[in-house]
C-alpha positions in Angstrom: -4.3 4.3 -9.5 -5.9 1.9 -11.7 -5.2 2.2 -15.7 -8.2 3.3 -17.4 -9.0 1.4 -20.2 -11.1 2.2 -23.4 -14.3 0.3 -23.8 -13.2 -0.1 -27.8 -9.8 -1.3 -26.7 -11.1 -4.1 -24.4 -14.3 -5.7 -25.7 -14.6 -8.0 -22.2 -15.4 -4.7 -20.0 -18.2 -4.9 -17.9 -19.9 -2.3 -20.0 -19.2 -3.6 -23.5 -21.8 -5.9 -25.0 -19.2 -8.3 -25.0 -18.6 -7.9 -21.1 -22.2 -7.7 -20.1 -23.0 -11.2 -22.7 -19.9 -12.7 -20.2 -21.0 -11.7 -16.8 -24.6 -12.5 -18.1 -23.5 -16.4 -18.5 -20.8 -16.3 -15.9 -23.1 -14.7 -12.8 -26.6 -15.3 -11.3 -28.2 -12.0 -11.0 -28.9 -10.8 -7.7 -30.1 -7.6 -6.3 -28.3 -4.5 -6.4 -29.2 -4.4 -2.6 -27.1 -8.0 -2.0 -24.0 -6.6 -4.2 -23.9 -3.1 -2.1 -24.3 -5.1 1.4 -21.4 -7.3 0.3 -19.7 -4.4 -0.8 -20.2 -2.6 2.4 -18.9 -5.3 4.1 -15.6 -5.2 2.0 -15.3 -2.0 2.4 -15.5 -2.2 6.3 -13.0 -5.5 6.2 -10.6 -3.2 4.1 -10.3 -0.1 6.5 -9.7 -2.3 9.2 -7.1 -4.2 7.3 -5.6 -0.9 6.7 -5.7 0.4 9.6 -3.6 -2.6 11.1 -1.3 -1.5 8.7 -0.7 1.6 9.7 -0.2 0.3 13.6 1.9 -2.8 12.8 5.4 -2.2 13.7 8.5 -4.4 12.2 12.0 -4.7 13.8 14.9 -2.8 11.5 18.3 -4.0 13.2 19.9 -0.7 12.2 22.6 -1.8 15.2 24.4 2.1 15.3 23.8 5.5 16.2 26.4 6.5 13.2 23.8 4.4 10.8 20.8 5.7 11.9 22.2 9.6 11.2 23.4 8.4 8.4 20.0 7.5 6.6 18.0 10.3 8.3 20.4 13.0 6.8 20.0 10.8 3.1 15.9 11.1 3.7 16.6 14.7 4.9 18.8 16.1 1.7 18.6 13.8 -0.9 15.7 11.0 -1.2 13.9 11.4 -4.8 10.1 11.6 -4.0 7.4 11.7 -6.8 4.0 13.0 -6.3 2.7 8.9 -5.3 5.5 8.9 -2.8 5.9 12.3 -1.0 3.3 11.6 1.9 5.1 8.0 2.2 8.5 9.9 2.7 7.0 12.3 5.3 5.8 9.3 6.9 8.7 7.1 7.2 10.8 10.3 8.4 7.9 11.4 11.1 8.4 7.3 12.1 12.2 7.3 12.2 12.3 10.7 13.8 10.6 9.9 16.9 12.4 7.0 17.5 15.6 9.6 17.8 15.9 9.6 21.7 16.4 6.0 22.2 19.5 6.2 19.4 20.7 8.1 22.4 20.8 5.3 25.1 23.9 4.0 26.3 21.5 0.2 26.4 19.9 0.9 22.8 19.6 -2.5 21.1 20.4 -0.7 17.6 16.8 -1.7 16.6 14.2 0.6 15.4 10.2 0.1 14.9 9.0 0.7 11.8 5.1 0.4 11.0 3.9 -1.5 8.2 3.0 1.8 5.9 6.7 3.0 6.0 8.7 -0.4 5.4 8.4 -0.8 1.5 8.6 3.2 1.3 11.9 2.6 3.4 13.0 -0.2 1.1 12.5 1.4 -2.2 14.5 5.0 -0.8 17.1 3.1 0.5 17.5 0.9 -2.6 17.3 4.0 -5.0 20.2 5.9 -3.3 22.5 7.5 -5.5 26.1 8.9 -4.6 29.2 10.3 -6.5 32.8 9.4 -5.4 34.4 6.2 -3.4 33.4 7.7 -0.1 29.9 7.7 -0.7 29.9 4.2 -2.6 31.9 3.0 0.6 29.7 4.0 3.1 26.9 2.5 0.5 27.7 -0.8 0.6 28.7 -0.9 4.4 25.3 0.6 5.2 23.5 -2.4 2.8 25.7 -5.2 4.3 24.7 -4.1 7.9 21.1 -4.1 7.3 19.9 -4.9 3.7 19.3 -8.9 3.9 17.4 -7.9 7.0 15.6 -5.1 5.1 14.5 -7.6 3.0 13.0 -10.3 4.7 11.2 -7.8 6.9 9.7 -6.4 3.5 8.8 -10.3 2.3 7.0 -10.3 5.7 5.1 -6.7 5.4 4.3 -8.5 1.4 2.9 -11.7 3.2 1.0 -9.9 6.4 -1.0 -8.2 3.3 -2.0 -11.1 1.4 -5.3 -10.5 3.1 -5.9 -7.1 1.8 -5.4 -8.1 -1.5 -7.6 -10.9 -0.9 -10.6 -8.4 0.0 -9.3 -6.6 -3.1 -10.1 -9.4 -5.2 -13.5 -9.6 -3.8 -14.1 -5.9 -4.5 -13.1 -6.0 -8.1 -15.5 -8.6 -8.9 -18.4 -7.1 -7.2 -17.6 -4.0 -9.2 -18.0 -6.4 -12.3 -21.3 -7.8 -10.6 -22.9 -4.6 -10.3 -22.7 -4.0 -14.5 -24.2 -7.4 -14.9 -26.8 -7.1 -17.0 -29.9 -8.6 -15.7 -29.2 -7.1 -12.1 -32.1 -6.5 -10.4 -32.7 -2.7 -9.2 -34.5 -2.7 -6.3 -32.4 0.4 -5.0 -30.5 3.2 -7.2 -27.1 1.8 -8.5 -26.1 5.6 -7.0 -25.9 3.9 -3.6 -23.1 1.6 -4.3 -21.2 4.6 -6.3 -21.2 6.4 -2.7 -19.2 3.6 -1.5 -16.6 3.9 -4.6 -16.3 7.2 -2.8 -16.2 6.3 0.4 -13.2 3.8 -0.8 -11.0 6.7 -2.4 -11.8 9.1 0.8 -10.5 6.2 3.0 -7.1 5.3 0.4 -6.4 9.1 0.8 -6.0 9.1 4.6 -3.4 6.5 4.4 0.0 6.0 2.6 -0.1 5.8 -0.7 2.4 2.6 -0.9 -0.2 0.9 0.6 -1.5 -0.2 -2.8 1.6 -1.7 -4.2 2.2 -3.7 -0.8 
């Protein structure tokens, strides 16, 4: 969630007389019909962009049985959730967990499928683990030099796959800067494009909450 900001605290708001002066020279009003279209379309371009997330699956070369039980039992009993993370651990176990069966198979490759919603999730649990004693720091650092580089390149790959969705972010932010500009022309109630902020926070609450910091 976005920091809110007072309007006394940061004179270049959109709403401050110093923000509206600065989109005033900056933008060429438009109609507050053009600004919602373009924002519809956004809006549209980022559910689908999210939704790709959610089906996009990455390769974790988790390469044992043993491993795998290892960090189901961690996610089980001991991962450290937070109240922006809990549907993202529920997530990435509901993802791991019905992959069990093929841990099973005498031919398993030792690789498990991971969607795109659950890989930073994975990464920051994984990276967070805590332990007491030279057992559990042993199996620790065997567990990070079996998979962790490859942990981490898939998660440079998840970053880059979503360069696209922050892209259409960009775009969103500064029609939500367009639509305070000044001289916009009101040919339909500004009401109509705060229906689609709505519409945006319905949407980000159907989805993991990493999502945003991908």
């Amino acid at each position: 969630m976005a920091k809110t900001i007072k309007m006394k605290d940061n004179p270049n708001a959109p709403d401050s007389k110093e923000g509206q002066q600065a989109l005033a020279n900056e933008l060429p009003p438009r109609k507050m019909s053009e600004i919602i279209a373009d924002k519809r379309a956004a809006l549209k371009k980022n559910e689908d962009l999210l939704r790709a997330l959610q089906q996009n699956e990455y390769d974790i070369p988790f390469g044992t049985a043993k491993l795998y039980k290892q960090i189901m039992k961690f996610l089980e009993k001991e991962a450290d959730w937070s109240h922006t993370t809990a549907t993202g651990l529920i997530m990435l176990y509901s993802n791991l967990k019905e992959q069990q069966p093929k841990t099973r198979e005498k031919d398993w490759d030792g690789i498990i499928k991971l969607r795109g919603t659950s890989i930073t999730i994975f990464w920051t649990m994984i990276t967070q683990m805590k332990g007491k004693g030279f057992f559990s720091a042993r199996d620790f650092v065997e567990m990070m030099a079996s998979f962790g580089a490859d942990i981490s390149k898939v998660v440079q790959k998840v970053h880059e796959d979503n360069q696209e969705l922050r892209e259409n972010h960009a775009v969103m932010a500064k029609l939500d800067q367009e639509v305070n500009h000044p001289d916009v022309i009101l040919d339909v109630a500004i009401d109509k494009y705060q229906e689609m902020e709505e519409e945006l926070h319905k949407l980000m609450d159907e989805v993991d909450p990493v999502v945003e910091n991908v």
